[in-house]
MIMI-719582 format. One line per 3 residues: number of its first residue (from 1); for each residue x, y, z of N, C-alpha, C. Coordinates in nm, 4 decimals, padded with zeros to 6 digits, m for minus. Each point is the difference from the previous one (the first is absolute). Example, Ala and Ser with C-alpha at 12.3 -4.5 7.8 and 13.67 -1.06 7.14 Angstrom:
<sites>
1) 01.3190/m00.5690/00.7800/m00.0890/00.1190/00.0000/00.0900/00.1200/00.0000 | m00.0350/00.1050/m00.0720/00.0820/00.1190/00.0060/m00.0770/00.1090/00.0730
</sites>
This chain:
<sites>
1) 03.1277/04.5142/05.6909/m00.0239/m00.1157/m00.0849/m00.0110/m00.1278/00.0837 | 00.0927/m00.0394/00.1324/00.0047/m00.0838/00.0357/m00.1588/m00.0281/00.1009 | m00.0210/00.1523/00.0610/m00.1612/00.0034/00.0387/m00.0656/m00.0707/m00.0906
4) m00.0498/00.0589/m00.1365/m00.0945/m00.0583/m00.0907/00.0206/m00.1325/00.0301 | 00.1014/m00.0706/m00.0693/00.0143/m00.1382/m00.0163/m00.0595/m00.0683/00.1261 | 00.0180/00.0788/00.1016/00.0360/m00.1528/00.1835/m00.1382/00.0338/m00.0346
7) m00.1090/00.1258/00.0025/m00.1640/00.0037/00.0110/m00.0577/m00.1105/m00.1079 | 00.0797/m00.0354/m00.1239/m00.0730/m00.0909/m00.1049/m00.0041/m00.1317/00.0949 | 00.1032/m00.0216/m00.0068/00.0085/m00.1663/00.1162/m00.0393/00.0308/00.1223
10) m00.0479/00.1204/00.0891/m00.1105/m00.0835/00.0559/m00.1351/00.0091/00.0019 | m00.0144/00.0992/m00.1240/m00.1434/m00.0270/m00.0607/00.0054/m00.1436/m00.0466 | 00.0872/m00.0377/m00.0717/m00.0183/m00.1800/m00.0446/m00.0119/m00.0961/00.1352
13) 00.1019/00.0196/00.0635/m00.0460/m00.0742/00.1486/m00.1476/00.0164/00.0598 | m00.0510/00.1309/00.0144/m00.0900/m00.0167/00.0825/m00.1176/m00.0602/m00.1148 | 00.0084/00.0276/m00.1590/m00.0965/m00.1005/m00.0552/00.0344/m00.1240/m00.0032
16) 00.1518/m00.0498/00.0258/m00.0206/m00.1433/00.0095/m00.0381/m00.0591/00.1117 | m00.0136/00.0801/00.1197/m00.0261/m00.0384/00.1138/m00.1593/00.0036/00.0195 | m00.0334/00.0591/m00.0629/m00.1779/00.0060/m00.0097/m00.0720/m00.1230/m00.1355
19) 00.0688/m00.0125/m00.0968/m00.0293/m00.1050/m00.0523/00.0068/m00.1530/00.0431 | 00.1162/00.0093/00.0885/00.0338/m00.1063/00.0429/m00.1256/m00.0297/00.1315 | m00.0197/00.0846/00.0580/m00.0991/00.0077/00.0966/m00.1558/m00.0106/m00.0411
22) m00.0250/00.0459/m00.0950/m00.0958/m00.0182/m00.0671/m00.0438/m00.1265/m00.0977 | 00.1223/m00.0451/m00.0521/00.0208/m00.1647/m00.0349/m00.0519/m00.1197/00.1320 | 00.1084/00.0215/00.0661/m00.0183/m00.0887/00.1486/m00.1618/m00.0046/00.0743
25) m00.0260/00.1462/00.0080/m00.1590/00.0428/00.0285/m00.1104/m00.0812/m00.0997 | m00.0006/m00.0236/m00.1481/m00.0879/m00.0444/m00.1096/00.0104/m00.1451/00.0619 | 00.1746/m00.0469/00.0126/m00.0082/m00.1812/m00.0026/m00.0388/m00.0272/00.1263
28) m00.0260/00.0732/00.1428/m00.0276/m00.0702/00.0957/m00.1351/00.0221/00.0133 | m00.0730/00.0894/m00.0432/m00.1606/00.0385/m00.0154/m00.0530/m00.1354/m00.0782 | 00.0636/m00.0102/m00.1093/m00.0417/m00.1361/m00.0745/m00.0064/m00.1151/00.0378
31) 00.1302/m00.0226/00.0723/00.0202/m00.1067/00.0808/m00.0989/m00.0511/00.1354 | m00.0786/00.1434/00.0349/m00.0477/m00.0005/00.1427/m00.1552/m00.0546/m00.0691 | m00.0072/00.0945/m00.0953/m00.1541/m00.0589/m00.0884/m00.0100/m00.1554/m00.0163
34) 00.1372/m00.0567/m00.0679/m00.0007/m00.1160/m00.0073/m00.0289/m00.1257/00.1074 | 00.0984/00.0603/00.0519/m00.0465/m00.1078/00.1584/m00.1293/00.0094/00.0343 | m00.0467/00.1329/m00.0095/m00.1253/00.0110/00.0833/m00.0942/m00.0752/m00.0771
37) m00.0357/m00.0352/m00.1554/m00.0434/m00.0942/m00.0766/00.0056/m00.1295/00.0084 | 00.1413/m00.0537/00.0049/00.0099/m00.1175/00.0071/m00.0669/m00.1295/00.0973 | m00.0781/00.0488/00.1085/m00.0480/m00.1307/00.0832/m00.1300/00.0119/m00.0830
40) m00.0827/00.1305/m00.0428/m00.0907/m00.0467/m00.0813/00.0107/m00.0796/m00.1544 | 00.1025/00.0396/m00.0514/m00.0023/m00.0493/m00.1285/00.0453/m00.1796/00.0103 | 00.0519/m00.0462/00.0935/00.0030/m00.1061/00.0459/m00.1091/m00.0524/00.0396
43) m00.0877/00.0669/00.0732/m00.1305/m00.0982/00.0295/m00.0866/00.0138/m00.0973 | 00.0209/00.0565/m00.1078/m00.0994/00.0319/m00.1287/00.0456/m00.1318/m00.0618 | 00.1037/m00.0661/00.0007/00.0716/m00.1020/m00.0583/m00.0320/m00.1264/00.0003
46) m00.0368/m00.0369/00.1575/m00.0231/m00.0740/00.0995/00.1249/m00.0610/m00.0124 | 00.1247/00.0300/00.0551/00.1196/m00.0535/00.0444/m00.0412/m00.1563/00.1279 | m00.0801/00.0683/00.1035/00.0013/m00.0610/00.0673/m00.0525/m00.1864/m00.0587
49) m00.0900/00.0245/m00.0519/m00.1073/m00.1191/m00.0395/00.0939/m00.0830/m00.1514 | 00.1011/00.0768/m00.0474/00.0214/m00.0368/m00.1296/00.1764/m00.0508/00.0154 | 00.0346/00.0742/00.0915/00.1742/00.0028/m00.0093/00.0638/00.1284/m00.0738
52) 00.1615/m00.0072/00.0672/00.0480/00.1376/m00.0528/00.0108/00.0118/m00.2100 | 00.0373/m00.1500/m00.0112/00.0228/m00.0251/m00.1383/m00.1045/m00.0033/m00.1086 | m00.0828/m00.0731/00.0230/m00.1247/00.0238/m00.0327/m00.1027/00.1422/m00.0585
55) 00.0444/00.0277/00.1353/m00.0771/00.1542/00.0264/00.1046/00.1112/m00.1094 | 00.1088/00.0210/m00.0193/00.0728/00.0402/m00.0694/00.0087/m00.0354/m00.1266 | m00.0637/m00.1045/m00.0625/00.0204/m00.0324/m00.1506/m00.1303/00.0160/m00.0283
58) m00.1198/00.0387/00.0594/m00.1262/m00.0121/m00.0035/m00.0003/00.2186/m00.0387 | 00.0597/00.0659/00.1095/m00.0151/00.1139/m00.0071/00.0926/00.0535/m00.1420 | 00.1346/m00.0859/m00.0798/00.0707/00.0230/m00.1012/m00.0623/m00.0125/m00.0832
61) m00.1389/m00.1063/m00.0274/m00.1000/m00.0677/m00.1006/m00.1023/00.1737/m00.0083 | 00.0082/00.0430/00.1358/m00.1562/00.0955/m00.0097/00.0792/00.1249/m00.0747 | 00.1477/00.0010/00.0534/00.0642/00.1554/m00.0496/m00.0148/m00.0276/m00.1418
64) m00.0012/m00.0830/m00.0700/00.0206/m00.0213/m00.1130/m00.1564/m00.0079/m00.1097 | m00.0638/m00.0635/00.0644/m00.1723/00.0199/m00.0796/m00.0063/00.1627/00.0734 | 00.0450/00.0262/00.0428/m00.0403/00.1970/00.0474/00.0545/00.0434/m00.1501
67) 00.1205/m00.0538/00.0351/00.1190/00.0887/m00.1254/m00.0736/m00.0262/m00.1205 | m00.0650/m00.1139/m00.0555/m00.0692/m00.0629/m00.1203/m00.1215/00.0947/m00.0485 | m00.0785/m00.0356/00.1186/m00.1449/00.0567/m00.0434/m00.0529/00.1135/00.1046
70) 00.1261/00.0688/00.0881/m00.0807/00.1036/00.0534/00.1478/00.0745/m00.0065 | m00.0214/00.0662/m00.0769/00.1604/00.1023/00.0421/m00.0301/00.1289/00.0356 | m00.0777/00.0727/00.0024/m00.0485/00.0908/00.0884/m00.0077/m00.0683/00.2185
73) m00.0203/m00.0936/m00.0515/00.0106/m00.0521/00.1652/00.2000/00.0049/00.0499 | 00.0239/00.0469/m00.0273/00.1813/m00.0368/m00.0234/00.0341/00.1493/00.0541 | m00.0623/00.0946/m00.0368/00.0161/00.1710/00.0271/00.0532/00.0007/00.1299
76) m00.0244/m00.0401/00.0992/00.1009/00.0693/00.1533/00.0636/m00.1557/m00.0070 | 00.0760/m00.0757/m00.1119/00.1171/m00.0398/00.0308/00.0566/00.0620/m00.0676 | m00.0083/00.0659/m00.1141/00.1036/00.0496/m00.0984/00.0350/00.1725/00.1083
79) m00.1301/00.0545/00.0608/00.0349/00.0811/00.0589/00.0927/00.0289/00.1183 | m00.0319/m00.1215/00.0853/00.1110/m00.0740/00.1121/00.1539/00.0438/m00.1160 | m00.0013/m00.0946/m00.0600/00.1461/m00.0253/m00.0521/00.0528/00.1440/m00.0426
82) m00.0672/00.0759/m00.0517/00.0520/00.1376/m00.0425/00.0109/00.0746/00.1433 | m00.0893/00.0086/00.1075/00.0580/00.0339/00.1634/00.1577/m00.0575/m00.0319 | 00.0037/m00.1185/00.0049/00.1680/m00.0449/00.0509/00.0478/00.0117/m00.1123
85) 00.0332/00.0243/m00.0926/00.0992/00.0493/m00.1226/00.0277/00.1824/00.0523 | m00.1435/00.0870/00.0224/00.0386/00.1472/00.0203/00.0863/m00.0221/00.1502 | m00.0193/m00.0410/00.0610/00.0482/m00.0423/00.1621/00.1370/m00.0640/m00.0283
88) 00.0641/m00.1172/m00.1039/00.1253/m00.0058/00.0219/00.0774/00.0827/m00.1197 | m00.0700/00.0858/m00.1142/00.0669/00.1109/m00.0520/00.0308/00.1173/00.1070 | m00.0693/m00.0228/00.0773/00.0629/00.1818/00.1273/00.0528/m00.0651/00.0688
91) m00.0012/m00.1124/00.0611/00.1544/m00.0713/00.0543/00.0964/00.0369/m00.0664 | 00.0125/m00.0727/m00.0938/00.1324/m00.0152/m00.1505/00.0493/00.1354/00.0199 | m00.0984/00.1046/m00.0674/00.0393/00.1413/m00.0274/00.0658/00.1020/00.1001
94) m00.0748/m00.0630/00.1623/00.0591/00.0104/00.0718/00.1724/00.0072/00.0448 | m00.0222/m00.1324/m00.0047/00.1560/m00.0507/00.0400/00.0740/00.0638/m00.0988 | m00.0060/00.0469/m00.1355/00.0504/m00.0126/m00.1004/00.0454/00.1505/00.0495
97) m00.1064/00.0953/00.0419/00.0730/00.1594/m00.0340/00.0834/00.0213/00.1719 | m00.0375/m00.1370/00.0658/00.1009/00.0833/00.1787/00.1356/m00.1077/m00.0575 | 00.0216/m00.1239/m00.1066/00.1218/m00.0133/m00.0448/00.0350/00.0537/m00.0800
100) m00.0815/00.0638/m00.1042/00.1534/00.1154/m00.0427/00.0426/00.0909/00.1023 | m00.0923/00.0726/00.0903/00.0375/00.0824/00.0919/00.1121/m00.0657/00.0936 | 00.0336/m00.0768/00.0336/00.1237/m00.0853/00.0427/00.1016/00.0073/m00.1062
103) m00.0034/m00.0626/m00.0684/00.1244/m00.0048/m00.0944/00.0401/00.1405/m00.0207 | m00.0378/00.0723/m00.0351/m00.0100/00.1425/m00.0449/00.0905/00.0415/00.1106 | m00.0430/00.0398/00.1377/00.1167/00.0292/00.0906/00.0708/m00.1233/00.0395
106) 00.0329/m00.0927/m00.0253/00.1528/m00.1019/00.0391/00.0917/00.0997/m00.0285
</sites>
């Protein structure tokens, strides 16, 4: 009996250890996409010619006539955001099944 049980926890460990890995893997892929975007989406802006402030209430004005009259143009942000929601649910779920596996043997 005590076999069965120790094999359940570390079947739960090694899936929390793969979710968790697989979480971390989604948010830094995203993250790497992101950066790699950002000097263009800045010069799409014209930061340089306009200012940082400027350029930022100008691109909040465009997210927003997108959101108005093009919401099909919005699709790989809503898709982005669901990347990082599935990416910090296998974190979460992660951590969640290697801490019960802790508490469990204290």
């Amino acid at each position: 009996m005590a076999q069965c049980n120790n094999s359940g926890r570390n079947r739960r460990a090694q899936l929390g250890t793969v979710l968790l890995a697989l979480g971390i893997l989604m948010m830094v892929t995203n993250l790497g996409l992101a950066a790699a975007n950002f000097p263009h989406f800045l010069a799409s802006l014209g930061v340089e010619a306009l200012g940082t402030p400027t350029a930022a209430a100008l691109a909040i004005l465009k997210f927003f006539r997108a959101l108005a009259f093009r919401p099909a143009a919005l699709l790989p942000v809503v898709y982005a955001l669901l990347v990082v929601f599935f990416a910090l649910a296998g974190i979460l779920s992660g951590l969640m099944l290697l801490y019960k596996r802790n508490v469990e043997s204290a």
